[in-house]
C-alpha positions as a Markdown table, in Angstrom:
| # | Residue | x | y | z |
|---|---|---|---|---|
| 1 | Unk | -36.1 | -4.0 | -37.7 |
| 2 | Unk | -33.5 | -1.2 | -37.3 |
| 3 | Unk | -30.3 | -1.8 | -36.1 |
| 4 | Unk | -29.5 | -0.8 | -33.0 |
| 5 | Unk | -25.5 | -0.6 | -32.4 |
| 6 | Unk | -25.9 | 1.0 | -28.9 |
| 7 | Unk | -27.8 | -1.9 | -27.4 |
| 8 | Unk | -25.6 | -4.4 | -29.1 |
| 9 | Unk | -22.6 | -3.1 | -27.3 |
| 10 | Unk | -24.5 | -2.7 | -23.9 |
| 11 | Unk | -25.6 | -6.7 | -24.3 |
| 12 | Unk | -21.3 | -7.6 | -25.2 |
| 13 | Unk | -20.0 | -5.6 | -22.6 |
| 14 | Unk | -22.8 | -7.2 | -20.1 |
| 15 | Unk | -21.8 | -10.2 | -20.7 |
| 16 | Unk | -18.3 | -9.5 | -20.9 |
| 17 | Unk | -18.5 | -8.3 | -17.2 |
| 18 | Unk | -20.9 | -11.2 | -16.2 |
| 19 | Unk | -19.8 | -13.8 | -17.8 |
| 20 | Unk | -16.2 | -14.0 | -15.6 |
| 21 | Unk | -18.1 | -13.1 | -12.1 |
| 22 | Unk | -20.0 | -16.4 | -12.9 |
| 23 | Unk | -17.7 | -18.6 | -13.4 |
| 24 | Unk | -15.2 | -17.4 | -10.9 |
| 25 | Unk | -18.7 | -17.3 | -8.4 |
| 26 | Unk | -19.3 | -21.1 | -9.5 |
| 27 | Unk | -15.7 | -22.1 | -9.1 |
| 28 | Unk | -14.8 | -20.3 | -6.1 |
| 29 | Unk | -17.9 | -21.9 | -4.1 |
| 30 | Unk | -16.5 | -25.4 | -4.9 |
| 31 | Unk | -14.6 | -27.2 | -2.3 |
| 32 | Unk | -15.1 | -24.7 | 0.5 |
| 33 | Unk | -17.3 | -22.3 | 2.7 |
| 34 | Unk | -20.1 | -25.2 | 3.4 |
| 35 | Unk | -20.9 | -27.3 | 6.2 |
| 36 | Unk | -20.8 | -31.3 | 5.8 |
| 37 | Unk | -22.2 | -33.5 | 8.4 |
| 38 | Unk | -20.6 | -36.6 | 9.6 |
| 39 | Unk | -23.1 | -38.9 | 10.0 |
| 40 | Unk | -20.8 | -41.6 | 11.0 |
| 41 | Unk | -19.3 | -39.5 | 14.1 |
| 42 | Unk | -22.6 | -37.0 | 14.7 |
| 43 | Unk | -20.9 | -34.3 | 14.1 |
| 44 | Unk | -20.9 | -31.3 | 12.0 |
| 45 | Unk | -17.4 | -29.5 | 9.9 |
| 46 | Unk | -16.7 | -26.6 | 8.0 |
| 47 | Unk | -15.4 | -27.2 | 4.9 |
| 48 | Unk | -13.3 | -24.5 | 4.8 |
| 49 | Unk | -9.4 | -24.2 | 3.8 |
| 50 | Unk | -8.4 | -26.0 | 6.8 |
| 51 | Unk | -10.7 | -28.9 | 5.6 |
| 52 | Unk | -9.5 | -29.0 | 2.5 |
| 53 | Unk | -6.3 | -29.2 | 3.2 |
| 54 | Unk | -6.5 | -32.5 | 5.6 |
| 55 | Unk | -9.1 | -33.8 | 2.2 |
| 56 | Unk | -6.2 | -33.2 | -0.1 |
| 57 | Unk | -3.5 | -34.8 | 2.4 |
| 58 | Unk | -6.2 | -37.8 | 3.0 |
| 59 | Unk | -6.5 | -37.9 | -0.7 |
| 60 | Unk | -2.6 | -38.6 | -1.3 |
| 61 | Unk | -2.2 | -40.9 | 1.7 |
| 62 | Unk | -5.0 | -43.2 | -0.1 |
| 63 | Unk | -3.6 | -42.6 | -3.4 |
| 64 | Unk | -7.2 | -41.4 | -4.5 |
| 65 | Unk | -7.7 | -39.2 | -7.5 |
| 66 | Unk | -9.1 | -35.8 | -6.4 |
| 67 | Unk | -13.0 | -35.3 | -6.4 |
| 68 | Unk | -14.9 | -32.7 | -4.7 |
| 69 | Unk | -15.7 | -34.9 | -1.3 |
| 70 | Unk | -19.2 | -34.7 | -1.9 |
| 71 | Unk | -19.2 | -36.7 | -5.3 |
| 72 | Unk | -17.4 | -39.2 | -3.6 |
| 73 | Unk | -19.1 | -43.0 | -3.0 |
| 74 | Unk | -20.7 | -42.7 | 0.9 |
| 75 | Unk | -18.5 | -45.0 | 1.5 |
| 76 | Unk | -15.1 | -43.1 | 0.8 |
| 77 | Unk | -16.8 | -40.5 | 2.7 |
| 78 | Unk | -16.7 | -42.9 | 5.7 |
| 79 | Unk | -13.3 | -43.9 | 5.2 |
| 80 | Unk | -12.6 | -40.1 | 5.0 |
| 81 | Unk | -14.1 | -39.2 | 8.3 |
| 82 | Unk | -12.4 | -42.0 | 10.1 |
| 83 | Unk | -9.0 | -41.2 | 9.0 |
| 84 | Unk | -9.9 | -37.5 | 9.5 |
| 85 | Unk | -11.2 | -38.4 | 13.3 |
| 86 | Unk | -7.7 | -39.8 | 13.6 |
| 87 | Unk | -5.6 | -37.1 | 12.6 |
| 88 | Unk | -6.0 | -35.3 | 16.4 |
């Protein structure tokens, strides 16, 4: 098998532009631009910066270590929804 330099460098600099676009993508999707329902209260929320911000505040209130919401037990998530219902 020859070696091929120019299709080496085309697969390092691929990657080197791909590899950043996926992990920003992955870690820019987590945490906001989704919807959640609140089963509890029938209703539905975007989780968007707005959300978060109330999640983080709810978060420090209950002295809770911060988790995306939905890894959290169902049963935070309740507690979450009724403080959050609250905050009007």
């Amino acid at each position: 098998m020859l070696f091929r330099p120019k299709k080496l460098i085309s697969i390092i600099l691929g990657a080197a532009f791909a590899v950043p676009m996926l992990i920003a993508g992955c870690g820019g999707r987590v945490g906001v631009g989704y919807r959640v329902h609140d089963g509890y209260y029938g209703d539905d929320h975007r989780w968007d910066n707005g959300e978060v911000g109330y999640y983080n505040r709810w978060e420090s209130d209950n002295h809770r270590d911060h988790r995306d919401f939905r890894r959290r037990p169902s049963r935070e998530q309740k507690e979450y929804w009724e403080w959050r219902h609250n905050q009007h």
